[in-house]
C-alpha positions as CSV (number, residue, x, y, z in Angstrom):
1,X,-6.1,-17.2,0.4
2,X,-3.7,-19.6,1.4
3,X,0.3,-18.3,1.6
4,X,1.3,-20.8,-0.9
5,X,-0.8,-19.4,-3.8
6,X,0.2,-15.2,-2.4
7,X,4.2,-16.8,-2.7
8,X,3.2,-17.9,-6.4
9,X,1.5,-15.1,-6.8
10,X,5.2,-13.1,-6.1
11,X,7.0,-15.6,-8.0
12,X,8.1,-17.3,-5.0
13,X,9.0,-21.1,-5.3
14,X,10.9,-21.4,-2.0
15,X,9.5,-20.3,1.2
16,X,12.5,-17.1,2.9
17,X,12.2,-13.3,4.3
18,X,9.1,-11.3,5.7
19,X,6.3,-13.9,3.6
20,X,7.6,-16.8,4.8
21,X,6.8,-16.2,8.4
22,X,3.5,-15.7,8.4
23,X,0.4,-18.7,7.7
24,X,-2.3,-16.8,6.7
25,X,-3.8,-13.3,6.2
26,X,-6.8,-11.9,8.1
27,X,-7.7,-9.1,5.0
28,X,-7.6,-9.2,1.4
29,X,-8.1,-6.2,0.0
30,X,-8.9,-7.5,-4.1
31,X,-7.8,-6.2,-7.3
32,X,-11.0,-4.7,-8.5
33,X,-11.5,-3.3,-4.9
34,X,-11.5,0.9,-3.4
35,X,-10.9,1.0,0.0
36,X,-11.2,4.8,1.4
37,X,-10.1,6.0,4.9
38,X,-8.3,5.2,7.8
39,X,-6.8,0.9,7.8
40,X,-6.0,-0.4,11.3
41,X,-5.4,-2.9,13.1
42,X,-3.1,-6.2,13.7
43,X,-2.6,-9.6,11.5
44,X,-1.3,-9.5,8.7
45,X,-3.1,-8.1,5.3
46,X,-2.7,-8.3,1.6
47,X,-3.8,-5.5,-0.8
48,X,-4.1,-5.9,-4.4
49,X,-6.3,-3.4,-5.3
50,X,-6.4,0.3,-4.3
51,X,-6.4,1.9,-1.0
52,X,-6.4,5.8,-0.4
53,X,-6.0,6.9,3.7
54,X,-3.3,6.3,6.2
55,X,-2.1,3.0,7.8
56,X,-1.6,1.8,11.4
57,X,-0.7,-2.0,11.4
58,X,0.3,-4.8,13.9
59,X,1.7,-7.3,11.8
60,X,2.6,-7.6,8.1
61,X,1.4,-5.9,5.1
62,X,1.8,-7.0,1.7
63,X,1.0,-4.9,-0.9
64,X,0.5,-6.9,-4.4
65,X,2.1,-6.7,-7.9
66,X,-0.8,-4.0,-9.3
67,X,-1.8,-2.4,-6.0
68,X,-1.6,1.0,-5.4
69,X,-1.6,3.3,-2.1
70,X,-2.1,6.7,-1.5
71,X,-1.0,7.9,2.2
72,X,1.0,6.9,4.8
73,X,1.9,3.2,6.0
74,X,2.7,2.1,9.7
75,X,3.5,-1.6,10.0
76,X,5.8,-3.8,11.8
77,X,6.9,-5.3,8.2
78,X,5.9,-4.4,5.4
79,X,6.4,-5.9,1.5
80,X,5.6,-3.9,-1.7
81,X,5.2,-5.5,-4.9
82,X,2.7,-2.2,-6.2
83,X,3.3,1.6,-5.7
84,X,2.9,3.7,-2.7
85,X,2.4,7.4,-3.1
86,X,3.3,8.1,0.7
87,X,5.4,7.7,3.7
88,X,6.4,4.1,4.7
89,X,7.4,3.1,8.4
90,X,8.1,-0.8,9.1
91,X,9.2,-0.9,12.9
92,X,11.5,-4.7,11.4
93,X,11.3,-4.7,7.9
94,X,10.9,-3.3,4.7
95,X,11.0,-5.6,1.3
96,X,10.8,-3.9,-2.1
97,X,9.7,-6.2,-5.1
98,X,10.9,-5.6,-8.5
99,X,8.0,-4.5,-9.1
100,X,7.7,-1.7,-6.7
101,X,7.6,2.2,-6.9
102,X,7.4,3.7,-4.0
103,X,7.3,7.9,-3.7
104,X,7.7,9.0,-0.8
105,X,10.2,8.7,2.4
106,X,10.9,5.3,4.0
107,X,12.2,4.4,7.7
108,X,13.1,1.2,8.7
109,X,15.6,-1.2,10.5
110,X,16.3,-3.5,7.7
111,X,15.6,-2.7,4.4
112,X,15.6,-4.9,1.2
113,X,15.3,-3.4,-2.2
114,X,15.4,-5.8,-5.8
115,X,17.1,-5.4,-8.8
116,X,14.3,-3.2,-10.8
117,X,12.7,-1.6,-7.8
118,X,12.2,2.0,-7.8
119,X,11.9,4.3,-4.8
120,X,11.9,8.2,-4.9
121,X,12.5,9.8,-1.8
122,X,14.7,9.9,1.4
123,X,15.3,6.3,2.9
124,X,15.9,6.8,7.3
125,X,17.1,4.5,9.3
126,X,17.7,3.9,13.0
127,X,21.4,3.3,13.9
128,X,21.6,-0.3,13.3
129,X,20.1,-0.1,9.7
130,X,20.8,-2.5,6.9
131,X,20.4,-1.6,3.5
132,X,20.0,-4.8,1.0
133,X,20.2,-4.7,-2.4
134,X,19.3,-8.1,-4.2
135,X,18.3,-10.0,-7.7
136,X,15.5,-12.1,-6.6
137,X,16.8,-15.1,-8.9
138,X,13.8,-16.9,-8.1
139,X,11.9,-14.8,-10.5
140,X,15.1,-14.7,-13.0
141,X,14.8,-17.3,-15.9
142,X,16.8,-19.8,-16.1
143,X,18.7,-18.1,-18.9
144,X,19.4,-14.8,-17.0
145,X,21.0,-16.8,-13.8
146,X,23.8,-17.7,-16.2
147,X,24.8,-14.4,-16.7
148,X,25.3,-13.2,-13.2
């Protein structure tokens, strides 16, 4: 899948933060799809179906509107746009969607979290940590951005 359709697939019409860095993804993980056990390995990787096991990642992992996760994630960024039942450890950064709902504790250098984004747990961060909050207004109508 090229990165142009996964940005429209987010809503995305201009090209900024953790997706716009990368060119393509190595794994796709679809919306009708079970993956079970252990995910590993470096590149980056999309998931918008289901996964249940632990994660150890070099590179980016996006996790699409829909998805869900069971168990822990490891990745050197990592987006959520589906929910995550587990730990969550990006080693640059984390991005919460709108859509997201994530359970469980999250560490991170940089985190970004949107308007309508839920996360239940403990957030820990290194020193330097920097805690975002944002309204996407790329996925705002036009009507909304009016209101501020």
């Amino acid at each position: 899948m090229k990165i142009e359709e996964i940005l429209k697939s987010f809503g995305r019409k201009q090209r900024r933060r953790t997706l716009d860095r990368i060119e393509n993804f190595t794994t796709m993980i679809g919306a009708d799809s079970v993956y079970m056990g252990v995910f590993q390995g470096k590149d980056n990787h999309i998931v918008y179906g289901e996964v249940q096991g632990e994660c150890d990642l070099e590179g980016i992992l996006v996790l699409g509107e829909g998805s869900h996760w069971k168990g822990n994630i490891r990745a050197t960024s990592v987006v959520i746009a589906g929910r995550v039942e587990g730990d969550i450890q990006a080693t640059e950064k984390l991005e919460l969607a709108r859509t997201a709902q994530v359970h469980g504790r999250i560490t991170s250098p940089v985190v970004a979290i949107a308007r309508g984004a839920v996360h239940e747990g403990s957030v820990r961060m290194a020193k330097q940590t920097q805690i975002t909050r944002f309204v996407d207004r790329r996925e705002t109508p036009d009507k909304d951005r009016d209101r501020g």
